[in-house]
N, C-alpha and C positions, 0 to 999 in steps of 0.2 A: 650633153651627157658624155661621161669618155667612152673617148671611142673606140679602145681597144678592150674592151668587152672585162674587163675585170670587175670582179665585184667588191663591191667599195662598201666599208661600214659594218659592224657588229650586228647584234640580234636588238630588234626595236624594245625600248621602255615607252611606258606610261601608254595612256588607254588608246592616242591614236597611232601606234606602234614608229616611236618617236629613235632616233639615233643619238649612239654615244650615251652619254653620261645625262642628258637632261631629257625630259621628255617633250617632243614636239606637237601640238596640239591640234594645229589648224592645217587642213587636208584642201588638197585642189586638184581638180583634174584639166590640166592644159595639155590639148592634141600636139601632137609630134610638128607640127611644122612651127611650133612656138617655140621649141626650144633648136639650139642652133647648136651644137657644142655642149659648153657648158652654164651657156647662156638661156635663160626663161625668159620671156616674157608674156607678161600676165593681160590679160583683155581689161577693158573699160571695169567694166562692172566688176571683175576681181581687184584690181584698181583700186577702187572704191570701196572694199570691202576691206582691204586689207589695210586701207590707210583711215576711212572716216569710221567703220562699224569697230573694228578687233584694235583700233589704233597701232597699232606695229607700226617698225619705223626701221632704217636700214641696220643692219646687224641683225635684225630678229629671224628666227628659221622658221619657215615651214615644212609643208611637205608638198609635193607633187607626183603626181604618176599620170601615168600617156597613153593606157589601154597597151604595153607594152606587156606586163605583167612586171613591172619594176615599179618601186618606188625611190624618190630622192627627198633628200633631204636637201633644201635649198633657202641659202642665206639671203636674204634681201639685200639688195645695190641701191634702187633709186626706187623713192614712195613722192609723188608728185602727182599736179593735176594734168599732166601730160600722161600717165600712165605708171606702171612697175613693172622693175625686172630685179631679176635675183641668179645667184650662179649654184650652180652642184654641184656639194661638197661630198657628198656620199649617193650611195644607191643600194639597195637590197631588194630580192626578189618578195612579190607579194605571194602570199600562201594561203590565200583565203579563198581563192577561188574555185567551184566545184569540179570535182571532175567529171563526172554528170552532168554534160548541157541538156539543161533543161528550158524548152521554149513554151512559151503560155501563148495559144490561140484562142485571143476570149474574144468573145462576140461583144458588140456595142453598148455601153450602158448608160444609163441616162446621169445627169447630174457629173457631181464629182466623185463617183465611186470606182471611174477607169482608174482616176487620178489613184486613188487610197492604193487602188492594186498597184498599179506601177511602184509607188513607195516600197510598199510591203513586200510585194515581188522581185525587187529587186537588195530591197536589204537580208532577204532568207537567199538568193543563189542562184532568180532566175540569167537565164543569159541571154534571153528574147522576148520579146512582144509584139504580137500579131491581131494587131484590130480586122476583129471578121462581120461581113454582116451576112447575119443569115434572115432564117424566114420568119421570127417572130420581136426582131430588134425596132426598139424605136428609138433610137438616137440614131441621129444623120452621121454618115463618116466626115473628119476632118479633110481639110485639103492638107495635105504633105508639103505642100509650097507656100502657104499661110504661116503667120508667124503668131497665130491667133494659137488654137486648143493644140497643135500638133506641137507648136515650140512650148508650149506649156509642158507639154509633156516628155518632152526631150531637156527642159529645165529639172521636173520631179528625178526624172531616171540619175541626171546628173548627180543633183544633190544628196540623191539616197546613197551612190554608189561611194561619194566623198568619208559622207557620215559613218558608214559602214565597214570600212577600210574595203572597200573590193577593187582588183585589180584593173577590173576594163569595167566600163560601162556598158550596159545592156541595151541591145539594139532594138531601136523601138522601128518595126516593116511601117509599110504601106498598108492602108485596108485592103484586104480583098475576102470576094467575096465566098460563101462556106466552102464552093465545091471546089474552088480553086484550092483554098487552104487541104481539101482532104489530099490532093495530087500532091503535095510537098514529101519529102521524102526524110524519114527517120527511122533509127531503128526500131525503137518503141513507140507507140501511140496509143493513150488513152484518151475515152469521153464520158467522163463523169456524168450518168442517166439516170432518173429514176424508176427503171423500170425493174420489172419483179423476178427476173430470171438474170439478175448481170451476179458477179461474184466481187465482193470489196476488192479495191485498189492496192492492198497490200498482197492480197491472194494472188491478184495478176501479177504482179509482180517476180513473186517468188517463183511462180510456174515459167516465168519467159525467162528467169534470171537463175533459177535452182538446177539440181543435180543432172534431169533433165534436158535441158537445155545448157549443161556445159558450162553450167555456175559461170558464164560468160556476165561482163562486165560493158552495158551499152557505151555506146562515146554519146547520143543522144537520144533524148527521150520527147513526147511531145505532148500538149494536154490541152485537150480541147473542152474548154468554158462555155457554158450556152448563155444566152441574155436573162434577163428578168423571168422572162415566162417561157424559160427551158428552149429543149432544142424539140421542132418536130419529128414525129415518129418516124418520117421519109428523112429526114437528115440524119437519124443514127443509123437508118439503113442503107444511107448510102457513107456514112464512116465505114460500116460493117467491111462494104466492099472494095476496102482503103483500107485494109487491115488494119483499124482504128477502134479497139476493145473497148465495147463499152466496160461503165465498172463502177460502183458506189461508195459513196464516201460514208456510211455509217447510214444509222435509222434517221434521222432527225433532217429536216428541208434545210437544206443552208441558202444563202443567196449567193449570188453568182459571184463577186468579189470574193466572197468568205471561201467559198467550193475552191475557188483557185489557190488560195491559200493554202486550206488546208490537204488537198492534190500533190504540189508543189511541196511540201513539206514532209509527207508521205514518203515520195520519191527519193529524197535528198537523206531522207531520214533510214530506208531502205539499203543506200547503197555508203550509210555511215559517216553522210559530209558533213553529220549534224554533232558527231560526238564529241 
């Protein structure tokens, strides 16, 4: 990238916020030790995507960004079975990103429903994910060193965050386990419960963030997901004493993917990242 910090390139066209006069389509996220200068190169498997899937060929642009909060614009050099690299002809900052970190602490789910949230959770704004196991979870945590369910899931985050124009990709933690997670420290914490005395998610809200409280603006928020068959009675009291507010997401049972969603959206939607 250059490397006297100027910023290079007009305001993006076309739908994946493309440079200049044409619009650029195809979105990649390559970490910072891939690019040298103004030098990219691309992994095996982008490789292969960019030369056998989307057929592109040297001269054709795409995009790139590093989790730097920048994106570039970069023209392809060499498409071979040895690999591809491309140089940076522009760079603009990303503006998509919330100001609101918001991190999702959802406990274990069975099947492919972590996956959906991961997707989902990361194409609305979260900035974290934290696989928790608490006391009613029946799916096993991944190992973190496995390139089995945890790389799968460090693939979804990837490709959601590409598809979605977002600037960095969202950190998928380690599991750990509930009490651990309530110790973690944010400004805001909620636990979406259904019990009969919490007050809606928006209400909280407004009282931690209104007149009050000094119409103050969190830098992060946190939101704690229970598994399939909720959280127990003893774990919301011990959120309680984690300053961790319980709070309800409307009348109606959601499931625990959905709850995080709709939480997550709440939040984001609250503090206006949505408009």
């Amino acid at each position: 990238m250059p490397a006297d910090g100027r910023r290079l390139g007009g305001p993006g066209r076309g739908p994946a916020g493309g440079f200049g006069k044409s619009a650029v389509t195809h979105r990649f996220f390559v970490p910072p030790e891939r690019i040298r200068g103004r030098l990219v190169e691309f992994d095996p498997a982008q490789a292969h995507q960019l030369r056998d899937v989307l057929r592109l060929s040297a001269g054709d642009s795409v995009v790139v960004f590093d989790n730097s909060g920048w994106e570039f614009e970069v023209v392809l050099e060499r498409l071979d079975r040895q690999g591809a690299t491309g140089r940076v002809e522009r760079r603009r900052l990303v503006e998509t990103e919330p100001k609101v970190k918001v991190t999702i602490f959802q406990a274990l789910l069975k099947g492919n429903r972590f996956d959906w949230l991961l997707q989902k959770g990361t194409e609305i704004g979260a900035v974290g994910f934290v696989p928790m196991v608490t006391a009613r979870c029946v799916a096993e945590p991944p190992d973190p060193t496995a390139r089995g369910k945890f790389g799968r899931w460090q693939r979804i985050v990837v490709e959601a965050a590409e598809q979605s124009r977002r600037g960095k990709v969202p950190k998928i933690h380690e599991p750990v386990a509930f009490e651990e997670a309530c110790r973690s420290v944010h400004e805001l914490a909620f636990i979406p419960y259904e019990g009969r005395d919490v007050r809606p998610l928006r209400a909280a809200l407004e009282e931690a963030t209104g007149p009050a409280a000094g119409l103050r603006r969190p830098y992060s928020v946190a939101l704690f997901i229970g598994p399939e068959g909720g959280f127990a009675p003893e774990e919301v009291e011990l959120a309680r004493r984690h300053n961790i507010t319980p709070v309800g997401l409307g009348p109606r049972i959601l499931r625990a993917e959905t709850a995080a969603i709709v939480a997550l959206t709440i939040v984001l939607a609250h503090f206006g990242d949505l408009d």
